[in-house]
Structures are given as C-alpha cells and as structure tokens.
C-alpha beads as a LAMMPS data file, in Angstrom:
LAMMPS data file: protein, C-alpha beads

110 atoms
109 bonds

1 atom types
1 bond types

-500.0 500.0 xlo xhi
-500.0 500.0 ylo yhi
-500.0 500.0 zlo zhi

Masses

1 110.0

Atoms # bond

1 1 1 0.000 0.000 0.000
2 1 1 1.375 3.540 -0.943
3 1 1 2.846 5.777 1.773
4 1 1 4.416 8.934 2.428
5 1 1 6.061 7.531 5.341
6 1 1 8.800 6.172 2.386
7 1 1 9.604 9.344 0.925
8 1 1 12.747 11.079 1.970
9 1 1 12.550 14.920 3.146
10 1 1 15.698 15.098 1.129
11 1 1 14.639 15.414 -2.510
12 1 1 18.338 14.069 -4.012
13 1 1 16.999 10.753 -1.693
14 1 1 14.212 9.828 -3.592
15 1 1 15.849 7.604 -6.227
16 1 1 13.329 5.198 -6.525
17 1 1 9.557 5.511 -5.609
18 1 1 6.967 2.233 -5.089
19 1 1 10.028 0.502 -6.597
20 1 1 9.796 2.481 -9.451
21 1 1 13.437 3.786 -10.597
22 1 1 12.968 7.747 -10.843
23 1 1 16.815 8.432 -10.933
24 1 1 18.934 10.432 -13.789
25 1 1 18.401 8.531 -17.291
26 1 1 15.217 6.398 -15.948
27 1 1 12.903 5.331 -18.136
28 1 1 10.073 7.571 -18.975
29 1 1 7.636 4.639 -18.708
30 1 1 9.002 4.606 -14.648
31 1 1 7.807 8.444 -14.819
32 1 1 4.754 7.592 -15.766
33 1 1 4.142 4.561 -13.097
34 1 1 5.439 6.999 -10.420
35 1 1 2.936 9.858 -11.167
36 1 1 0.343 7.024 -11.009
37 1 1 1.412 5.804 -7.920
38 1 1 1.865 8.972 -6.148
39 1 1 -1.717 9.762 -6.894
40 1 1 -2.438 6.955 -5.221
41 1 1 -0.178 7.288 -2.162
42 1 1 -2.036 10.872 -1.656
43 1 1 -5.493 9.499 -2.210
44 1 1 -4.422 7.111 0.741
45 1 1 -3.191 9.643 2.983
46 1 1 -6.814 11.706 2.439
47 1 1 -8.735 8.794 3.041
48 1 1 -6.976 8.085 6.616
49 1 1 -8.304 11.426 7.607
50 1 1 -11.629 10.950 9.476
51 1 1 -13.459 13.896 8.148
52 1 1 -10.939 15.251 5.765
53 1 1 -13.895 17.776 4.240
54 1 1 -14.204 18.976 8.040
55 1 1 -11.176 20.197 8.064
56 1 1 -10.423 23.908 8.970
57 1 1 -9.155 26.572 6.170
58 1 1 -5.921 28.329 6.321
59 1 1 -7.806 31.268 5.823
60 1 1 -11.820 31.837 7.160
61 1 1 -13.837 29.235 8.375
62 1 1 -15.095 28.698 11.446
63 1 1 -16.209 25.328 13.224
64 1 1 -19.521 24.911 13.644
65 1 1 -19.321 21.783 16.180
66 1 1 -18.509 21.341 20.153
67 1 1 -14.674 21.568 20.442
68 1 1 -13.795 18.643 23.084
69 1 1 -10.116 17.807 23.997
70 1 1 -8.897 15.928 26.354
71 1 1 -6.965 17.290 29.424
72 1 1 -7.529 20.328 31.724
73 1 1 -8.421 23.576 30.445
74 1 1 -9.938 25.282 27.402
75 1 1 -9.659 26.672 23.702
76 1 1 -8.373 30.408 24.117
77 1 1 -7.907 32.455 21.786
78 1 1 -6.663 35.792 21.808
79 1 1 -6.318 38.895 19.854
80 1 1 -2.041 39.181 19.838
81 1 1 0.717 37.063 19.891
82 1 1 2.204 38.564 22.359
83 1 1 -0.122 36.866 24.848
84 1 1 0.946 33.166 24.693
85 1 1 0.386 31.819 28.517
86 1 1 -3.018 31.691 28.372
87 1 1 -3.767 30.352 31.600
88 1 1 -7.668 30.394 33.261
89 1 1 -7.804 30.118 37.586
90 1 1 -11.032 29.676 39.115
91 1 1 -9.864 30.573 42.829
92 1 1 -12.220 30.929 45.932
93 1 1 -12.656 34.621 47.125
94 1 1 -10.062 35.804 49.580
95 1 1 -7.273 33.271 47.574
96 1 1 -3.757 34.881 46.346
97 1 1 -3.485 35.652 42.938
98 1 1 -1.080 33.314 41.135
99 1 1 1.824 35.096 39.386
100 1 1 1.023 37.378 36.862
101 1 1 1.700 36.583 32.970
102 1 1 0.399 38.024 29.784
103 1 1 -2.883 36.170 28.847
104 1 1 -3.886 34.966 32.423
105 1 1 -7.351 34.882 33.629
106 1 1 -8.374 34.549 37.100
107 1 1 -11.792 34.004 38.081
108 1 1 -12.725 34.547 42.119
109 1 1 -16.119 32.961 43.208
110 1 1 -17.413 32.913 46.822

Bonds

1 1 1 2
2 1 2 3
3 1 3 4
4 1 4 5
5 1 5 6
6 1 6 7
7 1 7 8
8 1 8 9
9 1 9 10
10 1 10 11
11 1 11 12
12 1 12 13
13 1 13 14
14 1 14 15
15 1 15 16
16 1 16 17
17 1 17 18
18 1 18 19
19 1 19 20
20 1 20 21
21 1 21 22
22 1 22 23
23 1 23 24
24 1 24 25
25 1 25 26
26 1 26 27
27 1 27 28
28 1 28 29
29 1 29 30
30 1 30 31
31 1 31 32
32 1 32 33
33 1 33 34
34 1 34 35
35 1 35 36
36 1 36 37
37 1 37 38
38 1 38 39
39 1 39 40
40 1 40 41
41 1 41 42
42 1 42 43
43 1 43 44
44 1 44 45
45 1 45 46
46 1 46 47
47 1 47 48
48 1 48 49
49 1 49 50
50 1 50 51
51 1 51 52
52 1 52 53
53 1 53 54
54 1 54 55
55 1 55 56
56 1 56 57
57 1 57 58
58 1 58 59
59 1 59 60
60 1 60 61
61 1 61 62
62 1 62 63
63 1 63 64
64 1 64 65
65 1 65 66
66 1 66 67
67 1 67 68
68 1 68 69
69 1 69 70
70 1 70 71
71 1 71 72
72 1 72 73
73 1 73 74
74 1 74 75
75 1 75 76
76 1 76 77
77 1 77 78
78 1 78 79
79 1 79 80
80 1 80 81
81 1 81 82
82 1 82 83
83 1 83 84
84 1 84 85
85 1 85 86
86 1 86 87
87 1 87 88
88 1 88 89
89 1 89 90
90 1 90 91
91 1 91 92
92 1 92 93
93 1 93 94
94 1 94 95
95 1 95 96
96 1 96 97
97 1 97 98
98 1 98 99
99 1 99 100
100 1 100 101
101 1 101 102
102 1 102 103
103 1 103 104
104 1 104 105
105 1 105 106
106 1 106 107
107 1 107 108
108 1 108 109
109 1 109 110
C-alpha cells in the first residue's frame, strides 16, 4: 500500500519511488508509473483522515461543532501574539493571585 512515510525529506533521496526507478536517465515509462502511484499514495493519505472535508481553512472558516479535547483547560484564543500563557484560575474569594503573565485569567467565586 502507498505511503508517504517512504519518501525522503531530502529530494536528491528519492531515487526510486513504489520501486519504481525515478533516478537520472530512468525510463520515462518509470515516470509515468510513479505519477500514477503517487496519486495513489495521496489518495491514501486523504482517506486516513476521518473527516478530511471537516477540516479547517488556512484562511476563514469557522467550526460549527462542540470543540472537546482531552486534558484540563480550554480553547483560548486571543487577539495578539504577544499573549501566549493563556492560563484560566477559578480561585475561591479571599485566595492569592497566582503570578502574573500576559494572557492569564483569574476568576474569584465565593
């Protein structure tokens, strides 16, 4: 079955593709078979995505389902970059504050 995983990252590596000689001088019949096979080693790769039409634009979008992750915490966004820690306290009144960092949010409830 076709697979990215075999591909090397450095282009001058990739001699030979699904066994297919792609090297200086191949044949141009080998060109051919790799094309073909490289179609299929990206249809392959799209079908292993779960949803692969769900998937989120580079630019626009917006999802339109619940967001659910595992682990503490939630999806933050916010409006620089400059704000990266991003961290959310929910502290009972009368609590210190935890140290301060761009992006934290602290929440005091009695």
């Amino acid at each position: 079955m076709p697979s990215p995983t075999e591909f090397s990252t450095t282009p001058a590596d990739n001699t030979t593709i699904g066994g297919v000689n792609i090297a200086e001088n191949c044949s141009p019949g080998g060109l051919n078979d790799v094309e073909r096979y490289l179609a299929a080693t990206i249809r392959v790769a799209w079908d292993a995505i779960p949803d692969a039409n769900a998937l989120m634009p580079k630019a626009g979008g917006a999802f339109t389902n619940q967001i659910t992750r595992q682990g503490r915490g939630g999806y933050l966004h916010f409006s620089s970059a400059s704000l990266t820690d991003g961290q959310v306290y929910a502290l009972p009144e009368g609590n210190a504050r935890p140290a301060a960092a761009e992006g934290v949010i602290v929440f005091y409830y009695s």
